[in-house]
C-alpha positions as CSV (number, residue, x, y, z in Angstrom):
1,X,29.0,-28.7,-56.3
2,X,29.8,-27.0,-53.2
3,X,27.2,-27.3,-50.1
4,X,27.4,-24.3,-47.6
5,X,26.9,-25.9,-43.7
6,X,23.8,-24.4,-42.3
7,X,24.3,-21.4,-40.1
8,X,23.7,-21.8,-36.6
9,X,20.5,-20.4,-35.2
10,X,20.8,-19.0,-32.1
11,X,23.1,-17.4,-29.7
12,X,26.4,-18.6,-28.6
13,X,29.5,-20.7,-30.3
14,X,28.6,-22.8,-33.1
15,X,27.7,-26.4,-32.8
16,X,30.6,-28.6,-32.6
17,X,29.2,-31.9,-33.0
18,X,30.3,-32.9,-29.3
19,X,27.8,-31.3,-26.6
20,X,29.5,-31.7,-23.2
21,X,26.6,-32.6,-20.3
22,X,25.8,-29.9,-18.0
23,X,27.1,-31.8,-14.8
24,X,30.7,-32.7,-16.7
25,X,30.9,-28.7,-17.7
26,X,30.4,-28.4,-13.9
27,X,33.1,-30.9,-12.8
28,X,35.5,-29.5,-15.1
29,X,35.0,-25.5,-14.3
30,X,35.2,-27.0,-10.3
31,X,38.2,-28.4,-11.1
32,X,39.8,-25.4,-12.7
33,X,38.8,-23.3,-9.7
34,X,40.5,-26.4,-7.1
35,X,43.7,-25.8,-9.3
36,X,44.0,-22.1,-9.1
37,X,43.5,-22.2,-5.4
38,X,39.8,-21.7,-4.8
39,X,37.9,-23.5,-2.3
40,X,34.5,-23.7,-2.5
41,X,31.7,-21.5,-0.2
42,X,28.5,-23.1,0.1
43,X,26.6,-21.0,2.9
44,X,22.9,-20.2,3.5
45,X,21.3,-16.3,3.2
46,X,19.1,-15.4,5.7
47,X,15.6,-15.1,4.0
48,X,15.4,-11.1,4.0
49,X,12.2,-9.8,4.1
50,X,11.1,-7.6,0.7
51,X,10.8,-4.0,1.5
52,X,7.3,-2.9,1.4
53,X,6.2,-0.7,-1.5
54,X,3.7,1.5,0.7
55,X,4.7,2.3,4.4
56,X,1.6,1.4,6.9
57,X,0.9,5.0,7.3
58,X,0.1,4.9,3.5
59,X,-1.9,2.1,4.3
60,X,-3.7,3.9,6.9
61,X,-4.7,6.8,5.4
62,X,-5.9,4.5,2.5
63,X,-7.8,3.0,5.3
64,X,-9.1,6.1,6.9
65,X,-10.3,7.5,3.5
66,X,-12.3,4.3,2.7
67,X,-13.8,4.4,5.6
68,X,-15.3,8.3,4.7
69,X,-16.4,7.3,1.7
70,X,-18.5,4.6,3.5
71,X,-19.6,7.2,5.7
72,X,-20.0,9.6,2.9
73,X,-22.7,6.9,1.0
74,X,-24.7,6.2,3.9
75,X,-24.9,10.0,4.6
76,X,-26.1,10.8,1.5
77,X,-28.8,7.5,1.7
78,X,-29.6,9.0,5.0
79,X,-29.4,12.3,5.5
80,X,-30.1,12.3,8.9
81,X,-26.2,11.0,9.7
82,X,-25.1,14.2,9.0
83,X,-25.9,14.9,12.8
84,X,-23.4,12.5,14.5
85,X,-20.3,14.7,13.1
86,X,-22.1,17.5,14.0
87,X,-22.9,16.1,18.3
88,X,-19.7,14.8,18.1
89,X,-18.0,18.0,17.4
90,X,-20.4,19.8,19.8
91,X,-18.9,17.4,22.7
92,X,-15.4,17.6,21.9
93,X,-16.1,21.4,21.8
94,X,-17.4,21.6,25.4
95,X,-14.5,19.4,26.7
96,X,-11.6,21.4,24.9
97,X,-12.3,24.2,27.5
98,X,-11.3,28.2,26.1
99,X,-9.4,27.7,24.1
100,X,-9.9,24.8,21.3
101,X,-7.3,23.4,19.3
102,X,-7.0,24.5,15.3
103,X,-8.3,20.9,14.0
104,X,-11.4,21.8,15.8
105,X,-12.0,24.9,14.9
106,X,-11.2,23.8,11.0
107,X,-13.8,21.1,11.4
108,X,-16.6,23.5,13.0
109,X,-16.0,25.4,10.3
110,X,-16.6,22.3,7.4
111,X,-19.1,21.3,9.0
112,X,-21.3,24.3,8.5
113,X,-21.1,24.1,4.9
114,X,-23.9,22.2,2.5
115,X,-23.3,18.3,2.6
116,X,-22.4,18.2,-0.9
117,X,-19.3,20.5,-0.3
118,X,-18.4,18.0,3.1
119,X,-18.9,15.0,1.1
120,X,-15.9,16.2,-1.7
121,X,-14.0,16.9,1.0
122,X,-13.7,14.2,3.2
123,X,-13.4,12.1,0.2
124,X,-10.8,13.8,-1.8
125,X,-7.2,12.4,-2.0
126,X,-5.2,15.5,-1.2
127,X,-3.0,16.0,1.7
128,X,-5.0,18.5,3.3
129,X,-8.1,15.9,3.1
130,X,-5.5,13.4,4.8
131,X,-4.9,15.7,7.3
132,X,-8.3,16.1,8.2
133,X,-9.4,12.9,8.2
134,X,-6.8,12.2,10.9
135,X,-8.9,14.3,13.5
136,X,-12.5,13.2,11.8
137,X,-15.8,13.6,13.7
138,X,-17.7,11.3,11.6
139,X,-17.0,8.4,14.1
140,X,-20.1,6.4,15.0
141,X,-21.5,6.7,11.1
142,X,-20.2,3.8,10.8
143,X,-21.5,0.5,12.9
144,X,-19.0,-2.3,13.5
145,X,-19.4,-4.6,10.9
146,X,-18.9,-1.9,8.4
147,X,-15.8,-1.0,10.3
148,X,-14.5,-4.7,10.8
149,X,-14.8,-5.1,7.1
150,X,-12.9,-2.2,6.3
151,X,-10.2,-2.8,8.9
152,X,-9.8,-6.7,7.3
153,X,-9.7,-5.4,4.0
154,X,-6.4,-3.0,4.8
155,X,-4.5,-5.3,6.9
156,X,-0.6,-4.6,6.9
């Protein structure tokens, strides 16, 4: 009777009944490399630093719109809040002079709608809410802890 040898499982060359150690497979292809004229290189790479998957602008305006939705919750908690946007555009009003820039003039008119409306909109995540948000009265709705926490939470 005839017995078939057991086909090999895995990948590579069959088994040949004589493994060679790692470190001798080593010395050997070394040794091959020395005889076709090859010298060894053996140098260090400087330690490159990963590139960053969001820029820090992206993490600032992921900053800035957390902090209006913090603002946006305590406004809606407490109504009342919905004054300091409000003063503060009244001030920056009086010191643009004549003429006021666009940004304000955009903002007066936002902040004349119902809350509801001013709430969606300092809280959505389009690029016209990012825009806005860069030239936000809604500064000092916030006290400092609730801005330390946010700032610690979107460290770069």
């Amino acid at each position: 009777m005839r017995t078939v040898p057991p086909k090999s499982k895995g990948r590579g060359r069959p088994r040949t009944g004589n493994p060679i150690p790692p470190a001798e497979r080593m010395r050997r292809m070394r040794a091959k490399r020395k005889a076709a004229g090859l010298k060894p290189f053996v140098s260090w790479l400087e330690k490159v630093p990963a590139p960053a998957t969001y820029s820090s602008h992206r993490i600032l305006d992921a900053r800035s719109l957390a902090m209006h939705v913090v603002a946006a919750e305590k406004i809606e908690r407490d109504p009342s809040l919905f004054n300091i946007p409000k003063r503060n555009l009244e001030r920056w009003t009086a010191r643009s002079g004549d003429s006021p820039p666009a940004w304000l003039t955009e903002w007066r008119q936002i902040l004349r709608k119902p809350w509801p409306v001013v709430a969606a909109l300092i809280t959505e995540l389009s690029e016209n809410a990012t825009r806005l948000r860069q030239s936000s009265p809604f500064a000092g709705v916030l006290n400092p802890v609730e801005r330390r926490r946010i700032y610690e939470a979107f460290r770069p």
